[in-house]
Every structure is written in structure tokens, then in C-alpha cells.
C-alpha positions, 0 to 999 in steps of 0.5 A: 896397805901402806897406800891406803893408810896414807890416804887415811892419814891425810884426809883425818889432818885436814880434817877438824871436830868442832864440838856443838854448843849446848844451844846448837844442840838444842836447836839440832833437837829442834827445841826452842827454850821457852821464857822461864816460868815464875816462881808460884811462891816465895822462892826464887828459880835459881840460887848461885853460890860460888860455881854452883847454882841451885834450881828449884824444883818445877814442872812440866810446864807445856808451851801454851802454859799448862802442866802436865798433871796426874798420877803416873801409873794411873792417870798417866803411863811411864812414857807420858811420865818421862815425856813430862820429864823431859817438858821440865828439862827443858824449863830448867835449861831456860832457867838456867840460861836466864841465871847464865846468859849462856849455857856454855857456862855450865861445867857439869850437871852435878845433881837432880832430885826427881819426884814422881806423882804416883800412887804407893805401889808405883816403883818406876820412878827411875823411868820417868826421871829418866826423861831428864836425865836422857835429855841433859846427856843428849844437850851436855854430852858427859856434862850432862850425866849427873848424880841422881834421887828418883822418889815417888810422892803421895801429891805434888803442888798443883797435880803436877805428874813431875817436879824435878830440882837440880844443882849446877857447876858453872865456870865463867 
């Protein structure tokens, strides 16, 4: 036994972990963040106020610059909801890279507020956000688990099937 954890042993010191950048990750996932979309009213995407930035809320958004609209649960499934969840993770980190330059200044997804457009009688919010919150742990690892509030709404602006705000820990 001693000559095979001696052999361990020497093939784990010359070995070293390099941890993957949220970028690198990304493009391991084979996402490319798109330009960050306007705000559609008086408002601004991003509020930084000491190491923290405040997104407002934005939808899923697809590359050819239509939402993902409808009701989940009626117009739409669970999965076609989380989908667009995860459409609107992606939108926020272009946010957020625009407001950072890098997304290796964020120390921690601190909070996500996700809204559902369902009909009363859906109660899968959680599902849906999901698509989110799955997508910030697969980019950020343990940065990326956060607090969360999944709720359904009567309407959305525009039909969208998913609205989601977020605050941000940055370091720099």
C-alpha cells in the first residue's frame, strides 16, 4: 500500500487547480452574453451603491431581440418558463459586465426577486426561477447561490413570461 500512495502522492504535488473564470465559464457553456438591452423606460439597468449593484428587473430577451412572452402554465410549460429564466440570467450577466467591465469582480450573488407571468392557480414559481438560479451556480459556483422570492404575477410589462431583478456583491 505505501507504494502506491507514494505514487499518489507525488503525481497530486505537481499537480495544480486553476479555478475557471465566470467568463470561461460561460463560454464552456457555450454562451455568448449579448449587448445589454436598454431600458424600455425611465430607469436605468444598474445602480451601484458602494459593493453592491442593483439590476433592475428584465426579460427574456432572445438573440433576434424578441421576448419570450405568455402565461406559464398556460401559454407556456414549466420548462419553456425555466428556459426563459435562464434567457434572462444570461441578459442580467451582460448587465452586469457592462456595469463591471469584468465579471470576476462579482463576490456574490446576494439576492434575486423572480416574477412568474401565470395564471392564479399556478404555484410552480420556484420551477421556473430555478432556470436563474441554476444558471448563476453553474457560471459563479458558491457565489452564485443567493437568497431568493419566486412570486406569480397577474401580467408582466409587454407579456413577458418572466421578469427577474437581482442585487450584487462586487469587490474590485
Amino acid at each position: 500500500m505505501k507504494k502506491y500512495f507514494v505514487l499518489f502522492a507525488v503525481i497530486a504535488v505537481g499537480y495544480t487547480v486553476t479555478a475557471q473564470t465566470p467568463e470561461e465559464k460561460l463560454k464552456e457553456l457555450g454562451v455568448v452574453l449579448p449587448t445589454a438591452s436598454k431600458p424600455i423606460a425611465n430607469y436605468v439597468n444598474a445602480v451601484r451603491t458602494g459593493n453592491l449593484i442593483f439590476l433592475a428587473g428584465k426579460g427574456p430577451k432572445r438573440a433576434d431581440g424578441t421576448d419570450v412572452t405568455g402565461k406559464v402554465g398556460k401559454d407556456l410549460t414549466i420548462e419553456q418558463g425555466y428556459e426563459a429564466a435562464k434567457l434572462v440570467a444570461i441578459n442580467q450577466l451582460a448587465v452586469l459586465k457592462a456595469a463591471l467591465g469584468d465579471l470576476k469582480k462579482v463576490k456574490r450573488i446576494v439576492k434575486v426577486l423572480g416574477m412568474v407571468n401565470c395564471e392564479s392557480s399556478f404555484t410552480e414559481q420556484p420551477k421556473v426561477i430555478n432556470g436563474f438560479s441554476d444558471f448563476m451556480v453553474a457560471v459563479f459556483g458558491e457565489k452564485g447561490k443567493h437568497a431568493r422570492s419566486a412570486v406569480g404575477m397577474h401580467a408582466l410589462p409587454n407579456n413577458i413570461a418572466v421578469e427577474i431583478e437581482l442585487i450584487v456583491e462586487v469587490e474590485d
